[in-house]
DOMI-492379 format. One record per atom (N, C-alpha, C): residue in three letters; y, x, z. Coordinates in steps of 0.001 Angstrom, whole numbers, padded with zeros to 6 digits, always signed. Atoms other than C-alpha are relative to their C-alpha. Last residue first. Layout:
ALAYXZ;...
// end
This chain:
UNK-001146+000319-000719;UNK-001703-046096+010583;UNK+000125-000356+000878;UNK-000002+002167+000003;UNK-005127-045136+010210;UNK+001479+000044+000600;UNK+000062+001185-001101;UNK-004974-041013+010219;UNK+000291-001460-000349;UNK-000612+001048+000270;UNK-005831-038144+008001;UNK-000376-001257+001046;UNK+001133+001096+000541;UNK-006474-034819+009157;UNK+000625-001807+000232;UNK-000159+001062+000318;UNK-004310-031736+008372;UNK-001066-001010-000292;UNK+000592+000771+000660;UNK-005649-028189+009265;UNK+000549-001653-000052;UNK-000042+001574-000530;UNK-003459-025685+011185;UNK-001308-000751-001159;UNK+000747+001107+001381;UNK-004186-021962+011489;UNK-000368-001230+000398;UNK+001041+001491+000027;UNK-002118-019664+013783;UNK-000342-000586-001278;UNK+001485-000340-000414;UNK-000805-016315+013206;UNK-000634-001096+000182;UNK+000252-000702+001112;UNK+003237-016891+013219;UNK-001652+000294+000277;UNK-000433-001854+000724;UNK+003438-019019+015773;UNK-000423+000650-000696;UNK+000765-000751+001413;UNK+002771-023277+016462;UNK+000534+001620+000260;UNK+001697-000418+000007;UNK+003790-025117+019412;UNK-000500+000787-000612;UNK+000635+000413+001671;UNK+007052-024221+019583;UNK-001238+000150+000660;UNK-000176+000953+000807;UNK+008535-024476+023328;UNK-000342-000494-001387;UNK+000204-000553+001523;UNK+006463-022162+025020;UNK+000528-001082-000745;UNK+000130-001420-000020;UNK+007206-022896+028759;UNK+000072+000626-001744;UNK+001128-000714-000284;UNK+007927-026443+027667;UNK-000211+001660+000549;UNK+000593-000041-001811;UNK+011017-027947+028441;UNK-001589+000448-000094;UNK-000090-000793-000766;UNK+012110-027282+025224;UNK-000086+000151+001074;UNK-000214+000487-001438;UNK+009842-029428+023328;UNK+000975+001486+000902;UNK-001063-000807-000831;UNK+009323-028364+019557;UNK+000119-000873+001277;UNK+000056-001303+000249;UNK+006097-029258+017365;UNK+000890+001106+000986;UNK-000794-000491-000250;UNK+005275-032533+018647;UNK+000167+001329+000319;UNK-000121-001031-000481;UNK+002439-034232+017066;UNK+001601+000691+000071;UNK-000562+000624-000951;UNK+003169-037987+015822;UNK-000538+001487+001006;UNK+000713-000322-001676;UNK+002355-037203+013022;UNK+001100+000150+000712;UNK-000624-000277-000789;UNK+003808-038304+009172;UNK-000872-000024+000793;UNK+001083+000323-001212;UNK+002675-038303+005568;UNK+001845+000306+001269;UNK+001821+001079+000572;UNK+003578-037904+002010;UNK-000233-000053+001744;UNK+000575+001087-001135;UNK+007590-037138+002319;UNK-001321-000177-000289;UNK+000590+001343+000038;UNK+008745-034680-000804;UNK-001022-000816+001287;UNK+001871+000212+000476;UNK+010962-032115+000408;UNK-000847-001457+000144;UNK+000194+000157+001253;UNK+014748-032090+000450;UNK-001471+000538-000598;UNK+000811-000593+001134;UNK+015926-032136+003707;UNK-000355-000575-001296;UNK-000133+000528+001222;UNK+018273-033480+006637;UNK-000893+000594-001003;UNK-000652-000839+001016;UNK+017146-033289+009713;UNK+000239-000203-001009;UNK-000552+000782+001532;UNK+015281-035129+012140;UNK+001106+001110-000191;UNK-000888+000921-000318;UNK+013021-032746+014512;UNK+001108-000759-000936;UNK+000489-000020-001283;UNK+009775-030758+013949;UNK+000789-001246+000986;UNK-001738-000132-000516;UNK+009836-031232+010245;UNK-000207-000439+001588;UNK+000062+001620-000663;UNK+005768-030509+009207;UNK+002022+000112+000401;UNK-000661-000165-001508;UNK+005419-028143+006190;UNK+000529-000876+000763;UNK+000036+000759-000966;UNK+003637-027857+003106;UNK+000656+000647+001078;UNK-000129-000061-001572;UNK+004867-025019+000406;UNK-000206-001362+000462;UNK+001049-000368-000258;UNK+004750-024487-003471;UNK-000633+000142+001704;UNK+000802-001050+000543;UNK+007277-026377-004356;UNK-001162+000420+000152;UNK-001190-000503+000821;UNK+008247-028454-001192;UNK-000253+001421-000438;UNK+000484-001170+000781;UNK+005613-030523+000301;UNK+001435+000386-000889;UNK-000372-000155+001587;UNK+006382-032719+003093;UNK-000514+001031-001048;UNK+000613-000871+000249;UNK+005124-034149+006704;UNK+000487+000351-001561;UNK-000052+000742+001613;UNK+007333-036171+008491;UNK-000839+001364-000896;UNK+001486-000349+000253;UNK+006758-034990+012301;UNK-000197-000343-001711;UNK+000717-000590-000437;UNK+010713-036159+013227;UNK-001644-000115-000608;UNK+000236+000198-001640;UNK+012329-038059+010814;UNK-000470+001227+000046;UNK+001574-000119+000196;UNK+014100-036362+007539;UNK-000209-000690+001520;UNK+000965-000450-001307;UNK+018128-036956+007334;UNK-001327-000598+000133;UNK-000461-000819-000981;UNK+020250-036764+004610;UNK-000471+000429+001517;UNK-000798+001045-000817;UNK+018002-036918+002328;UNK+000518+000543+000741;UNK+000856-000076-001240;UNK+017815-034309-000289;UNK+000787-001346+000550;UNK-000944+000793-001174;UNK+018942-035235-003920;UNK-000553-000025+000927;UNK-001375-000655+000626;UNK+017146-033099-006525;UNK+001271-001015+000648;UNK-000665+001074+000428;UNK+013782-033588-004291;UNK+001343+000825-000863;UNK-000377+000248-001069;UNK+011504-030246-004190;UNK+001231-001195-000337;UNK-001538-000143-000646;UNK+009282-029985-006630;UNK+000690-000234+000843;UNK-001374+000428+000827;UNK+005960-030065-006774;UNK+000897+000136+000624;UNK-000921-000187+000325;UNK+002587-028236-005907;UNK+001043-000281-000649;UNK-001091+000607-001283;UNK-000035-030257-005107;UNK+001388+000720-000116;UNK-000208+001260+000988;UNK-002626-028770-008087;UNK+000461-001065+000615;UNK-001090-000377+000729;UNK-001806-024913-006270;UNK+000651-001812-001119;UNK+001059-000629+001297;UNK-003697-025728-003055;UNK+001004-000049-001405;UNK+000158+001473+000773;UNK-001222-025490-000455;UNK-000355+000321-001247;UNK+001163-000139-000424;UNK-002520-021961+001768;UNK+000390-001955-000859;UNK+000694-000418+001121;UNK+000322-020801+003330;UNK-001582-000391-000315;UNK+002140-000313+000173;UNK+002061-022300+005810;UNK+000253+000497-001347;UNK-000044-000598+001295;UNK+006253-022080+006991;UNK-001578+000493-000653;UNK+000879-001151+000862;UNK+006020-023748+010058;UNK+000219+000021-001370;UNK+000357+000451+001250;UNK+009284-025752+011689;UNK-001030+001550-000452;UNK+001548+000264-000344;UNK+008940-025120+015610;UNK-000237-000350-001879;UNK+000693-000125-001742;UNK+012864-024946+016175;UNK-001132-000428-000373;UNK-000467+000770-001081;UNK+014275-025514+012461;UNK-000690+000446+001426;UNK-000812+001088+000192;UNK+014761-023092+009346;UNK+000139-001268+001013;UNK-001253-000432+000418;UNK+012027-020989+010948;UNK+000588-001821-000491;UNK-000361+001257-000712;UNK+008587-020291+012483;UNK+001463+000112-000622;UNK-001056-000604-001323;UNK+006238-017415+010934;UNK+000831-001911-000157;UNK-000531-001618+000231;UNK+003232-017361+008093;UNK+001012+000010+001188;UNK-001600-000124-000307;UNK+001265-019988+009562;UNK+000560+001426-000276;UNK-000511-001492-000790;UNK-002194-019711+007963;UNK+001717-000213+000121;UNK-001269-000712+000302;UNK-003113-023451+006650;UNK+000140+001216+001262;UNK-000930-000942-001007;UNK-006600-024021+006620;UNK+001222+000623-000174;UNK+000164-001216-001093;UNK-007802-026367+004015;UNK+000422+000132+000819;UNK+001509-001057-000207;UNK-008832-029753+002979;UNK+000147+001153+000739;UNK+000377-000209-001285;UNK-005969-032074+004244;UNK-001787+000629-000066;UNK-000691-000429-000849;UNK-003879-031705+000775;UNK-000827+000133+001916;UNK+000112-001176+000419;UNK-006646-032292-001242;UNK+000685+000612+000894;UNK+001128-000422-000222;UNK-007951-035643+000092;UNK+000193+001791-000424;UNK+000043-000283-001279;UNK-004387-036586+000590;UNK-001367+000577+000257;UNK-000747-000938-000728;UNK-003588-035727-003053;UNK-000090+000102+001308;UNK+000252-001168+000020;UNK-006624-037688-004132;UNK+000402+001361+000389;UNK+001082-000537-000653;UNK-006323-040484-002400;UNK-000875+001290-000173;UNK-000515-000755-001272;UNK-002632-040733-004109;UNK-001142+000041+001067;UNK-000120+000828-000516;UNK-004424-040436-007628;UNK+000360+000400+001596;UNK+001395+000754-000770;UNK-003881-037736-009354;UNK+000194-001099+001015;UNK+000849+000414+000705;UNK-001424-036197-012220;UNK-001946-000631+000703;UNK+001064-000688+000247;UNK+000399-034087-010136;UNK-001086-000560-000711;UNK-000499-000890+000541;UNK+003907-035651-010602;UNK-001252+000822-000497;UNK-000261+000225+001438;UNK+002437-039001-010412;UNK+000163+001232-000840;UNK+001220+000414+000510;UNK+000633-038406-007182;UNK+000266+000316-001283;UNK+000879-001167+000490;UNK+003716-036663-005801;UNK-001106-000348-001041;UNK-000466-000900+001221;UNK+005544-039525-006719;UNK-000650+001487+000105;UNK+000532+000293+000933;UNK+003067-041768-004699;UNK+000953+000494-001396;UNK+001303-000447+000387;UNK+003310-039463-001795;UNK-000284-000765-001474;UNK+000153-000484+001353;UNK+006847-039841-001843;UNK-001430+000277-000118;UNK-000329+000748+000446;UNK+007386-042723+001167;UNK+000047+001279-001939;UNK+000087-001393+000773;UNK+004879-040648+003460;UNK+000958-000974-001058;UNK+000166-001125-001012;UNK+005202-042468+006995;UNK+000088+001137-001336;UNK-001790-000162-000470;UNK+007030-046003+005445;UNK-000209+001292+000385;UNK-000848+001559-000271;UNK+003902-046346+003065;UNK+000850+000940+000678;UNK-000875+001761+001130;UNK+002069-043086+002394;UNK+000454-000726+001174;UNK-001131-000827+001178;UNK-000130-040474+004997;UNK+000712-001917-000560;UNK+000816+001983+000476;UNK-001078-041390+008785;UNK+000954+000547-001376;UNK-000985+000734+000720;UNK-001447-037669+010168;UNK-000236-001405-001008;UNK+000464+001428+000944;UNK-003325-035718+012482;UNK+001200-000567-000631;UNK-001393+000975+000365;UNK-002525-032324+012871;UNK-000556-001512-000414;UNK-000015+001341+000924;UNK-005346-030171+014115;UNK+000523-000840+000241;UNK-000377+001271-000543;UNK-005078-026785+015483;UNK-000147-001128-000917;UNK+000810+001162+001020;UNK-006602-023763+015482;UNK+000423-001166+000234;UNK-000109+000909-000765;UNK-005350-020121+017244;UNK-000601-001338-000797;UNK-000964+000514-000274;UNK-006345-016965+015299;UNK-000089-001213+000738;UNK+000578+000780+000896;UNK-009261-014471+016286;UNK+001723-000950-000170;UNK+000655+000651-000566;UNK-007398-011324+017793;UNK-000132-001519-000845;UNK-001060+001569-000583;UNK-005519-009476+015489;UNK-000965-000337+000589;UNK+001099+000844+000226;UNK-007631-005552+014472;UNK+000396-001430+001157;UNK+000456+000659-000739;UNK-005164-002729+014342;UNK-000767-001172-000426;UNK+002076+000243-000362;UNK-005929-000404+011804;UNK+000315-000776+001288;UNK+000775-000609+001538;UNK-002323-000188+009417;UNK-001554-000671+000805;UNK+000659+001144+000479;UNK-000382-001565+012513;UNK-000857-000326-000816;UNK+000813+000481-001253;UNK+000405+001929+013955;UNK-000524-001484-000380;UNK+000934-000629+000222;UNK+002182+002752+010714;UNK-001080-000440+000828;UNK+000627+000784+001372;UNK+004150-000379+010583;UNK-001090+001047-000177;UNK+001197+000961+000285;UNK+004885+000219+014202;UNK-000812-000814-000747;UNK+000520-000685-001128;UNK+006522+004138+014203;UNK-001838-001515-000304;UNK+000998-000709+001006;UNK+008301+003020+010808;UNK-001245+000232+000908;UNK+000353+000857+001366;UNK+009962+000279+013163;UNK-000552+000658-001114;UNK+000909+001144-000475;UNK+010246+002591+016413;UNK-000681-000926-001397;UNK+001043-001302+000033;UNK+011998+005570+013911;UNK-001424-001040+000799;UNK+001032-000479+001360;UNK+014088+003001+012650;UNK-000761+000820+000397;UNK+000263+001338-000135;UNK+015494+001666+016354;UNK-001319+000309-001397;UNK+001401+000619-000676;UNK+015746+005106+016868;UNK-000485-001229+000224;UNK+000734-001137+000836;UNK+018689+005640+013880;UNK-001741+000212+001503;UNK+000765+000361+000838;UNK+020049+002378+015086;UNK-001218+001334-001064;UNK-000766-000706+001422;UNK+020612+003786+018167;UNK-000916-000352-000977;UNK+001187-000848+000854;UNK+018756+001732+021577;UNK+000982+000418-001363;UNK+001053-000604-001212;UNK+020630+000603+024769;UNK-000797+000460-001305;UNK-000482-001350-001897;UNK+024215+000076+023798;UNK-001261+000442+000360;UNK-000765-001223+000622;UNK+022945-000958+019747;UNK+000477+000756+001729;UNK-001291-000150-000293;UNK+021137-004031+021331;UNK+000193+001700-000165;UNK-000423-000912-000947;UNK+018235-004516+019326;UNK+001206-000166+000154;UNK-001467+000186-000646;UNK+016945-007145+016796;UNK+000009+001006+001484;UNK-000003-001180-001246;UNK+013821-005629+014530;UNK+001405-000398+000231;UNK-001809-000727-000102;UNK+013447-008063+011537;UNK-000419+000541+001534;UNK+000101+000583-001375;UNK+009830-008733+009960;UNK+001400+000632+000275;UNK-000826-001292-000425;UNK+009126-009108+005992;UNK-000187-000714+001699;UNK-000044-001409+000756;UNK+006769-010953+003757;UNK+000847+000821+000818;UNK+000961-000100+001085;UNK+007607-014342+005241;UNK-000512+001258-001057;UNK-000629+000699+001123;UNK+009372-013811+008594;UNK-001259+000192-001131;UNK+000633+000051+001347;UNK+008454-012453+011488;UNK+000485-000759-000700;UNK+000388+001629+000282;UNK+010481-011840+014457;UNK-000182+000437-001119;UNK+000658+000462+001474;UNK+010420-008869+016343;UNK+000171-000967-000220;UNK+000950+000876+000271;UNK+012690-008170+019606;UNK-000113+000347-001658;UNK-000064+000463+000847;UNK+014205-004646+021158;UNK-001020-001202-000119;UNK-000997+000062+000101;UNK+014173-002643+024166;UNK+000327-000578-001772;UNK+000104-000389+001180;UNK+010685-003020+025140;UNK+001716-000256-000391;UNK-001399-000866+000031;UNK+010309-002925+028829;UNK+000574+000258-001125;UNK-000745+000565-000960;UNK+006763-003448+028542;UNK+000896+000635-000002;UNK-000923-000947+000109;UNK+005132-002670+024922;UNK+000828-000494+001064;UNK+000842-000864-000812;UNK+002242-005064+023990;UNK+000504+000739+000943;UNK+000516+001447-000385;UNK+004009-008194+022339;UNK-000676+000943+001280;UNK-001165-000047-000641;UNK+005195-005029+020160;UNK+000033-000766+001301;UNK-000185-000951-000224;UNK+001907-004372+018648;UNK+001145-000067+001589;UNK+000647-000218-000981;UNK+001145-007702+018264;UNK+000196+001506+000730;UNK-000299+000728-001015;UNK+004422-008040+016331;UNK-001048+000258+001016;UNK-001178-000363-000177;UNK+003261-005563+014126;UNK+001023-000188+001557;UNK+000255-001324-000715;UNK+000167-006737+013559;UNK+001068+000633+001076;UNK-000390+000357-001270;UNK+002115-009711+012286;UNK-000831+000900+001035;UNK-000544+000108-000577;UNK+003143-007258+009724;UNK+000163-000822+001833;UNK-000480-000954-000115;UNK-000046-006249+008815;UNK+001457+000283+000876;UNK+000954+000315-001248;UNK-001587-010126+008343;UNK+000700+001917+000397;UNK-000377+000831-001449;UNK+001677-010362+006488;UNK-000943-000116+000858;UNK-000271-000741-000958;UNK+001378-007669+003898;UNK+000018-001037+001657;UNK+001293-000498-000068;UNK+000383-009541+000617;UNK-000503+000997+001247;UNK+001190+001765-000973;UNK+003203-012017+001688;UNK-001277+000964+000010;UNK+000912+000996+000998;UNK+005512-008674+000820;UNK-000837-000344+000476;UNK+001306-000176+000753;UNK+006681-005674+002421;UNK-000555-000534-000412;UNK+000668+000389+001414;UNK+010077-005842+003364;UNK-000663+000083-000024;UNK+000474-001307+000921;UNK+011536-004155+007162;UNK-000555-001756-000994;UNK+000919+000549+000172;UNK+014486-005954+008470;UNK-001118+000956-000924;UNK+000948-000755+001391;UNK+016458-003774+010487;UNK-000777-001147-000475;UNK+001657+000632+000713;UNK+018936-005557+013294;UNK-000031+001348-001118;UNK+001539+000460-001060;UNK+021795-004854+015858;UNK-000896-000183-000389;UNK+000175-000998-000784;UNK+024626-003650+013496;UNK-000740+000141+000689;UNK-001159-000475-000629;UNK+024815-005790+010603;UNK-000396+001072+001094;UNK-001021+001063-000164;UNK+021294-006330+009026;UNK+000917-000215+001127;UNK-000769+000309-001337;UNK+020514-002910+008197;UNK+000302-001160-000127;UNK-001178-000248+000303;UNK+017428-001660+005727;UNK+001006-000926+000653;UNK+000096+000453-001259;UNK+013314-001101+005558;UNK+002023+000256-000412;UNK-001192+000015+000421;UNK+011669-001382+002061;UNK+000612-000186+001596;UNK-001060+000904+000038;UNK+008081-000976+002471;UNK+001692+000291+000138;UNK-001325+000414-001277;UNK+006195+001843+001820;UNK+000725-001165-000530;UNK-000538-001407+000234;UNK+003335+001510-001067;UNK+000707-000303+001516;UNK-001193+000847+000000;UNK+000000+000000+000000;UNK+001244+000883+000000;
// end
């Protein structure tokens, strides 16, 4: 694998690059770090890359980089512990998925077919973003893949399940968006009164199973 691309966001961060084909490596990475008491800096993963936030009074960005080449090397042979497993139930169509039957159309199958496709595999959470507990999976089979609306709503419920492009993903809390609706659960992704307020983190694997309204 070649070197990744590592380079400053403003004064307190690095993000290093290396591409989706890198992400069981990067979240290495994180395990690495997860390890390290007293650690004068955080990780967060992202999709192909991971950012290194430090405070500049207690660590120099020129040893912030020497830590962040330090744990992409060191991540090369570690070995992740099994991942986590969860299952999403969800009631798809009518008022809970109100585009499943334009996905259908778009993909050329019937809408028992897109829910029979869409809640086959294992989605691998690549990392947590754009909302408090929103996953970013990998792993939607490629003959589900459509577009993303060309007028978002202005606001998504909570657990609404969508596909946008080449991506599923649940909306943790209402929002506005612009992915197609086929389902909804009644799983709750963000709580901040939890100790761990996202349920989900980078490394887990969800599965989608279909529910009776």
């Amino acid at each position: 694998m070649s070197s990744p691309m590592i380079h400053p966001l403003g004064e307190a961060a690095l993000v290093l690059d290396a591409g989706v084909s890198a992400q069981t490596r990067l979240l290495a990475m994180g395990y690495l770090a997860e390890r390290k008491s007293n650690r004068p800096f955080q990780l967060i993963p992202g999709v192909g890359n991971i950012t290194m936030r430090f405070n500049p009074l207690q660590l120099a960005s020129s040893e912030a980089l020497v830590l962040l080449q330090s744990l992409w090397a060191q991540a090369e042979t570690v070995s992740l512990p099994p991942p986590r497993q969860f299952e999403i139930p969800v009631v798809y169509g009518g008022a809970a998925g109100p585009d499943l039957a334009l996905v259908a159309e778009h993909c050329q199958l019937s809408e028992a077919a897109v829910i029979e496709a869409h809640a086959s595999p294992w989605y691998d959470v690549l990392c947590i973003g754009f909302l408090p507990g929103f996953p970013y999976l990998a792993g939607l089979p490629t003959a589900l893949h459509t577009p993303r609306r060309s007028v978002p709503r202005h606001q998504v419920a909570t657990g609404a399940v969508g596909i946008g492009g080449a991506q599923t993903g649940i909306y943790p809390c209402p929002s506005p968006g612009g992915w197609q609706l086929i389902g909804q659960t009644s799983v709750n992704l963000f709580d901040p009164t939890r100790a761990e307020p996202c349920l989900l983190r980078a490394g887990d694997q969800l599965r989608f199973v279909p529910q009776e309204a």
